[in-house]
C-alpha positions as CSV (number, residue, x, y, z in Angstrom):
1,X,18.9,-11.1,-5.6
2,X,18.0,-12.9,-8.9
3,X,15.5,-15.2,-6.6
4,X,13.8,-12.4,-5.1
5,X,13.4,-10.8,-8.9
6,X,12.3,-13.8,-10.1
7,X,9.5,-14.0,-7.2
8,X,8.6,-10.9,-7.8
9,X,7.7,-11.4,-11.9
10,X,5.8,-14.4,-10.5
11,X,3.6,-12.6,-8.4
12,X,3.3,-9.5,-11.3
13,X,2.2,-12.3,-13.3
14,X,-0.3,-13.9,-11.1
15,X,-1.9,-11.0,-10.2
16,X,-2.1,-9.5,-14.2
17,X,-3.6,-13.1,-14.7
18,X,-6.3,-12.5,-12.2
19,X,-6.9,-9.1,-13.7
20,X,-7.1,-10.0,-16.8
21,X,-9.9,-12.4,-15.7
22,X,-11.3,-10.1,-14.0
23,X,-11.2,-7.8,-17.1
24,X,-13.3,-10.2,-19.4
25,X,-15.9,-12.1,-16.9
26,X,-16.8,-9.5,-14.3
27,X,-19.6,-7.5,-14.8
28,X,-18.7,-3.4,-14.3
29,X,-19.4,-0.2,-15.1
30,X,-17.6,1.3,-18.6
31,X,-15.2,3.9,-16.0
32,X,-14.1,1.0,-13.8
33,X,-12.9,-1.0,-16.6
34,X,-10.9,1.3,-18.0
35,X,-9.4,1.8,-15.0
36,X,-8.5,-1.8,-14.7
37,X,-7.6,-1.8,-18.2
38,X,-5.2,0.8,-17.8
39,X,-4.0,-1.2,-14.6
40,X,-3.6,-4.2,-16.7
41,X,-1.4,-2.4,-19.4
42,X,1.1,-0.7,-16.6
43,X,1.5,-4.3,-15.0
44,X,2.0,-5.6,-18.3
45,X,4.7,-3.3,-19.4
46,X,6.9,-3.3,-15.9
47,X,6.7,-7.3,-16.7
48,X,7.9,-7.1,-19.9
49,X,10.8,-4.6,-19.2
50,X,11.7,-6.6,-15.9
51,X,11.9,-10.0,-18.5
52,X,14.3,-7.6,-21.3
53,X,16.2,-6.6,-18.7
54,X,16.9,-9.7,-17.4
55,X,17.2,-11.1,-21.6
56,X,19.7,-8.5,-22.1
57,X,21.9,-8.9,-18.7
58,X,22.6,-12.5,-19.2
59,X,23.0,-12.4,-23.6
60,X,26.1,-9.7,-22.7
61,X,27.4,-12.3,-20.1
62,X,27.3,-15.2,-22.9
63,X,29.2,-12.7,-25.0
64,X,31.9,-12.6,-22.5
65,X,32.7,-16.5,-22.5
66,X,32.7,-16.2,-25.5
C-alpha cells in the first residue's frame, strides 16, 4: 500500500516537473497557459495533501511509542 502511494507521489511529481517546464520555456497562446497553469496548481495541491497526510499518519504513530 505505502509503496504504491509512494510511486504514485513520484510520478505526480515528475509529471508537475515537466509541466512546470513546460510552463516557462514553451511558447503558447495566453488561454493555453492558463490552463496549464491551473493544471500545475491542482497537481501541486493533491501533492502536497498526499505528503501531509502521510506527515500526519506516521507523527500520531511516534506518539504512540511514545
Amino acid at each position: 500500500m505505502i509503496e504504491k502511494s509512494v510511486h504514485r507521489d513520484h510520478e505526480a511529481a515528475n509529471l508537475l516537473a515537466c509541466l512546470e517546464d513546460l510552463y516557462r520555456n514553451e511558447l503558447m497562446g495566453e488561454e493555453e497557459r492558463l490552463e496549464l497553469r491551473d493544471r500545475i496548481k491542482w497537481i501541486r495541491r493533491k501533492v502536497e495533501t498526499t505528503a501531509e497526510t502521510v506527515d500526519t499518519h506516521f507523527s500520531g504513530l511516534e506518539r504512540m511509542d511514545g
